[in-house]
N, C-alpha and C positions, 0 to 999 in steps of 0.2 A: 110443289114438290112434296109435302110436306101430308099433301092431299091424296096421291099416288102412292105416297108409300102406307099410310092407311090404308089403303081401296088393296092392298096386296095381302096386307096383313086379316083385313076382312075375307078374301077371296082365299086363303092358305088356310084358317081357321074355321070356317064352311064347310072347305073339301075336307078337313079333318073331321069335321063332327058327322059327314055325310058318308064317306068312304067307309065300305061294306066290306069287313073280315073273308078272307078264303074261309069258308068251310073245309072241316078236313074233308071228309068225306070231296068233295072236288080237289083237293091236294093230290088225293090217293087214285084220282082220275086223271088229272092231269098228266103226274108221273105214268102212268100204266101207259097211255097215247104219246107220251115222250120215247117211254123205253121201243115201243112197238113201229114207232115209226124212224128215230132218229137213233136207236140202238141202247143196250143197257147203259153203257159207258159212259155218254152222253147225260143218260136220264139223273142216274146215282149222282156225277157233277152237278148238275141245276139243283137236287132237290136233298141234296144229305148235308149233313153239317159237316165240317172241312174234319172230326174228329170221331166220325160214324165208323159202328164197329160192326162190321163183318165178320154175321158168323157162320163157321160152317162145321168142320171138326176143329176147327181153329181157329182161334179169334182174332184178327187183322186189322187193324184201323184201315182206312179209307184209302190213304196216301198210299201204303204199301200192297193195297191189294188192287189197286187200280191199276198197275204195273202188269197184273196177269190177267188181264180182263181183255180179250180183242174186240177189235173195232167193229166187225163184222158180225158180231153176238146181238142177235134180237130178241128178248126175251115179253113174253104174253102173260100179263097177269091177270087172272079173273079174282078181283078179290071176293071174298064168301063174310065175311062178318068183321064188322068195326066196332070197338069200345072205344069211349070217351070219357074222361075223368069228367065231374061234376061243377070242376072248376073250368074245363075245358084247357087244358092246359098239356096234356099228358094223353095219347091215345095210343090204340095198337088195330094194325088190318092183319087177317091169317086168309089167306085165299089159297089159290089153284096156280102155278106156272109152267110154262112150256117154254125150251129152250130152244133157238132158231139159230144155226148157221148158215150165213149165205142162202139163207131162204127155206132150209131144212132142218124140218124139225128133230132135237136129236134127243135132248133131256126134256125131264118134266117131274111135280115132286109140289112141295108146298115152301110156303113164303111166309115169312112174318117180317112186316115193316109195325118200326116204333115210332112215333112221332111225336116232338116234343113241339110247343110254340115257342121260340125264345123271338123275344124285340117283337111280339105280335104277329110271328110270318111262323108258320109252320116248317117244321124240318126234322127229316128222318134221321134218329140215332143211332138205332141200332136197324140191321137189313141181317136176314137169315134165311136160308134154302135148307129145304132136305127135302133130297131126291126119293122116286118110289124107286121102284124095281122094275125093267122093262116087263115083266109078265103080269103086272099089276095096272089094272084102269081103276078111272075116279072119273065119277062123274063133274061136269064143269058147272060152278054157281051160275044160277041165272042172274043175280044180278045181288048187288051187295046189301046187308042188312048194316041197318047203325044202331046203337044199342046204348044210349048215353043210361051212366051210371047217376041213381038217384042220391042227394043227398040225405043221410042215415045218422045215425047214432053215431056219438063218434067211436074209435076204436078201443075196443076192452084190452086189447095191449100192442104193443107196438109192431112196426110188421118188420123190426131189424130180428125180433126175438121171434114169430112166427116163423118167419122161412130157418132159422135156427134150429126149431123144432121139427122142420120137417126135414132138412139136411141130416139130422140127427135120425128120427125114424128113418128116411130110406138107405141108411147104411146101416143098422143094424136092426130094422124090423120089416124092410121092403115095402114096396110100391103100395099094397090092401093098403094096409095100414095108416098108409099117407091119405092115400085117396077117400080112406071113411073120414078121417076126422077133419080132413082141410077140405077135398075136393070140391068144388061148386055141382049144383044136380046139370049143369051145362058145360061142364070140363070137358078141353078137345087136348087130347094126347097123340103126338108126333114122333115117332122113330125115325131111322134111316130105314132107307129101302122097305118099309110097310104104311099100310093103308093108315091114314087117320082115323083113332079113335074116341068117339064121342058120347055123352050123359052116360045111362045105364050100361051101353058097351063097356067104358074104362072098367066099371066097381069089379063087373061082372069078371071079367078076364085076367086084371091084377091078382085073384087071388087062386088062378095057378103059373102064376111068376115065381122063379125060386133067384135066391142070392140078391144082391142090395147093389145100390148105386153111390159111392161117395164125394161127394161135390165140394169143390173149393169156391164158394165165393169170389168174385174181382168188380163185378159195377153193378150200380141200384141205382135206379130213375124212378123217382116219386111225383105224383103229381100235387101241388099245393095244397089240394083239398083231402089229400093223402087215404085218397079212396082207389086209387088204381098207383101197382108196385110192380117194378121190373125189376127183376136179380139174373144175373150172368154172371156165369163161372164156370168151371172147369170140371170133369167128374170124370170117374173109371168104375168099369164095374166092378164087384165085389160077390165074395160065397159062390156058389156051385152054378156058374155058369161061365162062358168064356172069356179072356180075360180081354178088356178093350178098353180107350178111351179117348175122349172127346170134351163137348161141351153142352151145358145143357142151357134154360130161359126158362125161369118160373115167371107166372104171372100172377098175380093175385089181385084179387076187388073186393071192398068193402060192403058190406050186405047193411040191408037194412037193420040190423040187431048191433054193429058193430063189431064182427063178425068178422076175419078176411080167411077170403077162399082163393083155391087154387083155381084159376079156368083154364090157364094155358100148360100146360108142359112137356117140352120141346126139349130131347136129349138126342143128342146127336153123337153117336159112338162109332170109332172103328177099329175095327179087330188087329188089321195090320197098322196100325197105327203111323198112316200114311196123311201126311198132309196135303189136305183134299184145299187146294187154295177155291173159297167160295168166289164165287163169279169169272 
């Protein structure tokens, strides 16, 4: 007996030291062939954490927005670029999606899935849509880039007081402003209902932007090695332009100098300030 129960205990600490980590990057395949064949509803259930916030013009936890989600929603994600924290712990995909009822396509727009690893198994935190505009095309990724973050120097200050500073500029010095001194030279900027814009595009076009954006902070996901930072919160616009509000997702990555920069920034505004339940 005694024999048996060692020869299991041998055979369990084996498959332990031999058993191969999911890749995110296959996580974020996985899901995309779940959503596409077995429908969104479905896919968010298997692969989000029970406390993933959906966001859209409003931020929703999991539970409550799963309620407006129908069955019959198939949605296509071609994802276009993954970061990974240096700890591997902490990532984010920004792709292409297309929206399918009952086999017809009807929306379409961009996506950001966050993925954190807790207990060793990857699981998406945060999930965010913004739709284009039906007069507006995008070309579809061929196929997804992974981009793990090197480790660097470590940070010359902390990034609760970074994104501080940039909340601060964009309500009272606007978008230039933010995007010269934070920006990364690979910054992708997301509206509602317009085109994504990327590197020299954003600098280039922020600086005839008029009026500010003011953002209320509510969640920040850090990854351990505290080279890749998620902040969600709430914002309205502000100064000489219409008045709306929404939410927005900064992202920021630590550079080789110790440095953190903005790559992602995802505001999502609406004028009538109707809530647009995501998914």
């Amino acid at each position: 007996m005694k024999k048996l129960i060692f020869s299991f205990v041998i055979l369990f600490l084996s498959l332990s030291l031999f058993a191969k980590d999911v890749d995110l990057a296959t996580e974020e395949t996985n899901f995309d062939l779940k959503s596409s064949k077995d429908g969104f509803k479905n896919a968010i259930k298997s692969f989000a954490k029970n406390d993933c916030l959906m966001v859209g013009t409003k931020i929703l936890p999991l539970k409550e927005s799963l309620k407006n989600i129908e069955e019959n929603k198939y949605v296509i994600f071609y994802p276009d670029k993954l970061y990974i924290s240096s700890s591997e712990d902490l990532g984010f995909v920004f792709g292409v999606f297309e929206e399918r009822f009952s086999g017809k396509p009807l929306f379409y727009g961009y996506y950001i899935n966050v993925w954190q690893k807790i207990k060793g198994k990857w699981k998406i935190v945060v999930h965010q849509k913004t739709f284009l505009s039906p007069r507006l095309d995008e070309d579809l990724p061929n196929e997804m880039q992974k981009i793990s973050i090197a480790k660097g120097k470590d940070p010359q200050k902390r990034f609760e007081d970074i994104e501080k500073e940039i909340l601060t500029n964009l309500k009272q010095m606007g978008e230039a402003k933010v995007y010269k001194d934070y920006g990364d030279k690979n910054i992708i900027k997301v509206r509602e209902l317009s085109k994504a814009e990327r590197g020299k595009q954003v600098f280039i076009r922020a600086v005839a932007l008029k009026g500010g954006i003011d953002g209320e902070l509510k969640y920040t996901f850090s990854s351990d090695s505290k080279d890749l930072v998620v902040f969600i919160g709430y914002a309205k616009a502000t100064g000489a332009q219409p008045k709306a509000s929404g939410t927005f997702i900064h992202i920021l990555k630590l550079d080789e100098e110790g440095n953190y920069k903005l790559i992602l920034d995802a505001t999502s505004l609406s004028r009538n300030f109707v809530k647009r339940e995501i998914m």
